[in-house]
C-alpha positions as CSV (number, residue, x, y, z in Angstrom):
1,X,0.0,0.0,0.0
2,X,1.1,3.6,-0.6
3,X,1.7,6.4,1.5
4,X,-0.6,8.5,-0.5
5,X,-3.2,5.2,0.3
6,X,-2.4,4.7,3.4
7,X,-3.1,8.6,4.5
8,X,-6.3,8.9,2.8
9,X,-6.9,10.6,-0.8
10,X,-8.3,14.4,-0.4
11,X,-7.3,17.7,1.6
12,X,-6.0,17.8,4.8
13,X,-7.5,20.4,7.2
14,X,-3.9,20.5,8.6
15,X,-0.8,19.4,8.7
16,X,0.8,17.7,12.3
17,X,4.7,17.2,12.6
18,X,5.8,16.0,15.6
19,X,9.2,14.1,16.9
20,X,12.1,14.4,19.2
21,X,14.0,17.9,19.8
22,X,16.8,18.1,16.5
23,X,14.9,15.5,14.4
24,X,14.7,18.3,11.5
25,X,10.6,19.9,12.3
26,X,10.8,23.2,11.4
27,X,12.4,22.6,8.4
28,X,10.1,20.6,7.2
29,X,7.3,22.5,8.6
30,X,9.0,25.7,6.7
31,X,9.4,23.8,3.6
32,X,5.6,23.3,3.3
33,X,4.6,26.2,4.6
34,X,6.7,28.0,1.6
35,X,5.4,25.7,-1.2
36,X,1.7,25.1,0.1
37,X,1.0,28.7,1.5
38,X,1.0,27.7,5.0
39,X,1.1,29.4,7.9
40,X,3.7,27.4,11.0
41,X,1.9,27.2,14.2
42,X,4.5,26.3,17.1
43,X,3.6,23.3,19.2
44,X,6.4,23.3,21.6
45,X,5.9,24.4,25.5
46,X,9.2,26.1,25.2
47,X,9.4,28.0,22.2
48,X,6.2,30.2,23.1
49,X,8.8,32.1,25.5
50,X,9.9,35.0,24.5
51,X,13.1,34.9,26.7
52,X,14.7,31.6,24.9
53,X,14.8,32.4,21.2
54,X,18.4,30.4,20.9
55,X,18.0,28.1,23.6
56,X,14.4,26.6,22.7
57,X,15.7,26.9,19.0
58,X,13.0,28.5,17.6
59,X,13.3,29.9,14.2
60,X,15.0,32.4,13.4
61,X,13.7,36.2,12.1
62,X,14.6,35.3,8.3
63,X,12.8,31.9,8.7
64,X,10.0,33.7,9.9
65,X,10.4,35.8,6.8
66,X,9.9,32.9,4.5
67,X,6.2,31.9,6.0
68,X,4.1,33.2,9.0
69,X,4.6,31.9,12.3
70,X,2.3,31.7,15.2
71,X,2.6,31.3,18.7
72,X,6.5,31.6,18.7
73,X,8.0,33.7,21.7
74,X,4.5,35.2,22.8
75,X,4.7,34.5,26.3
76,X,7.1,36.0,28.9
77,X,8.9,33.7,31.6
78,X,7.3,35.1,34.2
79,X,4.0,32.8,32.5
80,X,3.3,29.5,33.7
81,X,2.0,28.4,30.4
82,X,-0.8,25.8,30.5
83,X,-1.8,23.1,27.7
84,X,-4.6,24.8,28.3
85,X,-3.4,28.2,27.3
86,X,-2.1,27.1,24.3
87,X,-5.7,24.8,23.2
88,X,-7.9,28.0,23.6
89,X,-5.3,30.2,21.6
90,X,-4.3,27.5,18.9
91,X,-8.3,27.4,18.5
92,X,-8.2,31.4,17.9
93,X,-5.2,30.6,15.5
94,X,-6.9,28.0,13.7
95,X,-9.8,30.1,12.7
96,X,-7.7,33.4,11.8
97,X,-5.4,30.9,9.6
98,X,-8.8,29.4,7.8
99,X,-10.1,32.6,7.4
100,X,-7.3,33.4,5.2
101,X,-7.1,31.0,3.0
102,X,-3.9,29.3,4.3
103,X,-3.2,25.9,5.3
104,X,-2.1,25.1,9.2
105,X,0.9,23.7,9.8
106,X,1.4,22.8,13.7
107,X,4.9,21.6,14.2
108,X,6.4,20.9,17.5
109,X,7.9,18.3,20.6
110,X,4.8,18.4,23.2
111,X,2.7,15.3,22.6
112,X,0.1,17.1,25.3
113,X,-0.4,20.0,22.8
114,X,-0.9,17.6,19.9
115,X,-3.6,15.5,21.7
116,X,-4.8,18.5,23.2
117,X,-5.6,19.5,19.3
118,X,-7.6,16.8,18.5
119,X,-9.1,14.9,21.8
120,X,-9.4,17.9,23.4
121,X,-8.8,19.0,27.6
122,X,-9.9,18.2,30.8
123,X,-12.3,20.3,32.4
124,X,-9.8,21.6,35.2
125,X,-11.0,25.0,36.7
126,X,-9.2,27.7,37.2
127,X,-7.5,28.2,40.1
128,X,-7.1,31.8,41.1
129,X,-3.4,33.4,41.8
130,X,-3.7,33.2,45.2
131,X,-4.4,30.1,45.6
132,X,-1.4,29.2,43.7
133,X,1.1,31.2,45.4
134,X,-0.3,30.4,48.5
135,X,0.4,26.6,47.7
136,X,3.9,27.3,46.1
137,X,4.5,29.1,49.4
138,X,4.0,26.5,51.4
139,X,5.8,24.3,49.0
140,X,9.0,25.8,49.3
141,X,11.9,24.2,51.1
142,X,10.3,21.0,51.3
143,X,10.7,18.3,49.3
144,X,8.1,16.7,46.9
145,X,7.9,13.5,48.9
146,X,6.3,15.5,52.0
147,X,4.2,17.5,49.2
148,X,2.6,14.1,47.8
149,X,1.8,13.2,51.7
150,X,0.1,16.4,51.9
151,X,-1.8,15.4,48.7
152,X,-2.3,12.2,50.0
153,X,-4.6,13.8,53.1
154,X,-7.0,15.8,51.2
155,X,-7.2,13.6,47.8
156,X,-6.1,9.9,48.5
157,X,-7.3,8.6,45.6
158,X,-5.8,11.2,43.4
159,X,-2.3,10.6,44.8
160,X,-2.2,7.2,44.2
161,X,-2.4,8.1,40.9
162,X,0.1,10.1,41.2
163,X,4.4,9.3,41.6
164,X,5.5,10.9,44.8
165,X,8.7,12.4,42.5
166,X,6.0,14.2,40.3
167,X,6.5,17.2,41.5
168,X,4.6,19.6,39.4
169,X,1.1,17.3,39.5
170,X,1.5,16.5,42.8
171,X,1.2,20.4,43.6
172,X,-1.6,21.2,40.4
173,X,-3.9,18.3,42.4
174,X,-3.0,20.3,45.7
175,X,-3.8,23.9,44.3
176,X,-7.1,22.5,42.5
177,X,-8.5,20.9,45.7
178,X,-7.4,24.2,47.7
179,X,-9.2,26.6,45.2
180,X,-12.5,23.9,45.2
181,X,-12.9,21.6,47.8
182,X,-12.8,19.0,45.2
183,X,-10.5,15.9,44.3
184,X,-8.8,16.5,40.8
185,X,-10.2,13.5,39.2
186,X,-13.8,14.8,39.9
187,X,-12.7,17.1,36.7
188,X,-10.5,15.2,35.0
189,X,-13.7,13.4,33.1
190,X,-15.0,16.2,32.1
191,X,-13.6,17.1,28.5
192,X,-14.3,19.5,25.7
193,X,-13.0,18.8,22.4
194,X,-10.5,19.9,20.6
195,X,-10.1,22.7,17.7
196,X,-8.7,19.7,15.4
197,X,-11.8,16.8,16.7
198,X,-12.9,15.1,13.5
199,X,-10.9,16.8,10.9
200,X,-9.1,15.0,8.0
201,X,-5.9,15.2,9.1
202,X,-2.2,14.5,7.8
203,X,0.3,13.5,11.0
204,X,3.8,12.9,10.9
205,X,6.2,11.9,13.6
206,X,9.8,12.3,12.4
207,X,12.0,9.2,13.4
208,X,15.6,9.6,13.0
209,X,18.7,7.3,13.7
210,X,19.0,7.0,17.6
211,X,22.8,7.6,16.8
212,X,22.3,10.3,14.1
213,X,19.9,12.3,16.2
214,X,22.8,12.5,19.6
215,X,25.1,13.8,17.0
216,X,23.0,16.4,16.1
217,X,21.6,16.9,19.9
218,X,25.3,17.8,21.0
219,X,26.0,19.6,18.3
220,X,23.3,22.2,17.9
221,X,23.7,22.5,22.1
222,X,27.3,24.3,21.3
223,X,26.5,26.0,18.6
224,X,23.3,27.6,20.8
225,X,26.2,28.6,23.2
226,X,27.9,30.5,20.7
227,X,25.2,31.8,19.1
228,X,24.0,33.7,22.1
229,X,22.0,31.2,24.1
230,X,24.6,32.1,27.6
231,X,23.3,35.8,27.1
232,X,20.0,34.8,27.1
233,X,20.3,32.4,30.5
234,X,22.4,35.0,32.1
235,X,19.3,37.6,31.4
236,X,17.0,35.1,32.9
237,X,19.1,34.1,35.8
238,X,18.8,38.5,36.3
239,X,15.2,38.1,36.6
240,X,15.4,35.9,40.0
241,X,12.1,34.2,38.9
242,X,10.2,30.9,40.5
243,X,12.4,28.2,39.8
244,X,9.7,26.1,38.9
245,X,8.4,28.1,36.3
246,X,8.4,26.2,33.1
247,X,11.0,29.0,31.6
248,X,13.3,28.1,34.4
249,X,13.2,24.3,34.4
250,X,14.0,24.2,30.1
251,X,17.0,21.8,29.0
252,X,20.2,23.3,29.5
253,X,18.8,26.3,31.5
254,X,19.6,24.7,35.3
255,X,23.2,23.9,33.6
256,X,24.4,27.4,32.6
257,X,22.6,29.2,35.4
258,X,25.0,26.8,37.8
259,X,27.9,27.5,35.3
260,X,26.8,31.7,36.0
261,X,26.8,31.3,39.4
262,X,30.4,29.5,39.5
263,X,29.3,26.0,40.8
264,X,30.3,23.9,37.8
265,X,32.4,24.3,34.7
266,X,31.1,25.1,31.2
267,X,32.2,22.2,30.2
268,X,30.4,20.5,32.7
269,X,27.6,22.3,32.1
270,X,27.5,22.0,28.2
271,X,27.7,18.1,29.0
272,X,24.6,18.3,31.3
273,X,22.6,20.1,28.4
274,X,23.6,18.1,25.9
275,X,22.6,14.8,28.7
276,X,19.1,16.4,29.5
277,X,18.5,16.8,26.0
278,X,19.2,13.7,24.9
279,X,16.8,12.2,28.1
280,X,14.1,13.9,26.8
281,X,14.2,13.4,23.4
282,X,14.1,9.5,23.7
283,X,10.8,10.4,26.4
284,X,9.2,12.2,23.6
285,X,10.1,9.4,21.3
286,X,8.1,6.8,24.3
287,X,5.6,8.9,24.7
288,X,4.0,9.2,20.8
289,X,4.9,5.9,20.6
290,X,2.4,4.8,23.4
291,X,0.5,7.4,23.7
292,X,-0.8,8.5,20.2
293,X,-2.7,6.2,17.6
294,X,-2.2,4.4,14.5
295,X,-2.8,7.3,12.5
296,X,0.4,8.9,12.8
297,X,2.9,8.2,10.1
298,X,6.7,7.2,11.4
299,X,9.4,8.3,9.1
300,X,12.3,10.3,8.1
301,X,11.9,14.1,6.8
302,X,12.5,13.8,3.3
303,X,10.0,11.0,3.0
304,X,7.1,13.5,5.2
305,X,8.3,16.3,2.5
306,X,7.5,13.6,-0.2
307,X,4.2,12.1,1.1
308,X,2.7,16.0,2.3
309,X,3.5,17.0,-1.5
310,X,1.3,13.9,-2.8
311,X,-1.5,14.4,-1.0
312,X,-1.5,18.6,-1.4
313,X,-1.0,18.0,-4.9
314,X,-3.8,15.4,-5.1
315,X,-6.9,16.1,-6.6
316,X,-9.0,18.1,-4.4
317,X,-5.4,18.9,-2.4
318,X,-4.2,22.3,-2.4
């Protein structure tokens, strides 16, 4: 069977490219957008920070030139940015982008945003800034062991669910019982969809040589170094922010704000970026592959170039 068979014949409402951090996205996410009049929204819960342009490698101005980009360094660190968040903007995006006649091109590393796209959200509420600091106050100094026994007294059944090293969920189940009186899971089966639910769809993840794609890991983390990416820590680091906010906690960030503050080596902390890069890149590779269905086609760039230009070019394509 051919690709072209195997994706379905006719017009996709949007293109999906997904895959591990350095496994060649944007370029191919560019490369349509250019030929197919496309418009590149970013699906990646680090590059909507403004304050990591080299860091998050997002694309650069004269990429941006080439095609029009959405949702790429909109948000400031200061933000804890929610899958949320980004499912009621994307939405927005989505019908600004139809609305002008261009095709959608989301392109990104966080499988949460991509099923967030299609299968939609939890109902979670909001909880109010108060509530949240209050809980991140309490929260400081102790470690997330004693956080998940807290939990573990107002929601028992939600922190079974829940690893005692989970440190981030542990505290959103804590802050959405504070701000409601009600275990986390009462929500959780609640959804709405999402701005993608039942459209034709074409999804790629990009798989690329386990060996090949370290190579290119380590490599890019240098060249971030010398193409700014220290500046940009060393103006973060300035801004004394929560050290649990998403901004703070990106790969290679804890690494060179240790190296600024004189406890390790840049060497050493080059090699931790590099290590916490590759970590997560082989977790975003587990996590499509268990996590997302049969729909999404596994394979290199050149051959998601190849198959996108088949179906667009398809009768009925664009």
């Amino acid at each position: 069977m051919s690709p072209l068979t195997e994706t379905g014949v006719g017009r996709p409402a949007a293109i999906l490219i997904a895959g591990p951090t350095a496994s060649g996205k944007s370029a191919l996410a560019l490369a349509l957008a250019s030929g197919f009049g496309g418009t590149v929204v970013n699906t990646d819960s680090m590059q909507v920070y403004a304050d990591l342009r080299r860091l998050s490698a997002r694309p650069m101005p004269d990429e941006e030139s080439r095609a029009p980009h959405r949702l790429y360094g909109t948000v400031d660190g200061a933000v804890n940015y929610s899958v949320g968040a980004f499912s009621r903007e994307a939405g927005g995006i989505l019908g600004e982008i139809e609305a002008e006649g261009r095709l959608p091109i989301f392109v990104g590393g966080t499988g949460l945003y991509f099923r967030a796209l299609e299968e939609g959200l939890s109902n979670l509420p909001t909880v109010p800034e108060a509530v949240r600091e209050a809980v991140r106050g309490r929260a400081e100094g102790r470690c997330t062991e004693d956080l998940h026994a807290e939990l573990a007294s107002l929601d028992p059944a939600g922190a079974q669910t829940l690893r005692p090293s989970d440190r981030m969920r542990v505290m959103r189940a804590i802050e959405v019982f504070e701000a409601t009186g009600r275990p986390i899971a009462d929500f959780q089966g609640q959804r709405r969809a999402g701005p993608l639910a039942g459209r034709p769809l074409l999804r790629f993840f990009l798989s690329v040589d386990r060996d090949e794609l370290r190579r290119r890991i380590d490599a890019r983390f240098v060249s971030m170094l010398e193409e700014g990416a220290l500046d940009e820590v060393e103006a973060l680091r300035a801004r004394r922010l929560d050290p649990m906010l998403p901004v703070m906690r990106a790969h290679g960030v804890p690494g060179l704000i240790a190296h600024l503050d004189g406890t390790i080596s840049r060497d050493e902390a080059i090699a931790r970026g590099q290590g916490d890069t590759r970590r997560y890149a082989k977790r975003q590779h587990t996590w499509f592959r268990h996590q997302m269905g049969d729909d999404w086609i596994w394979t290199d760039p050149d051959s998601a170039f190849r198959i996108a230009v088949e179906r667009l070019s398809a009768p009925g394509g664009r």
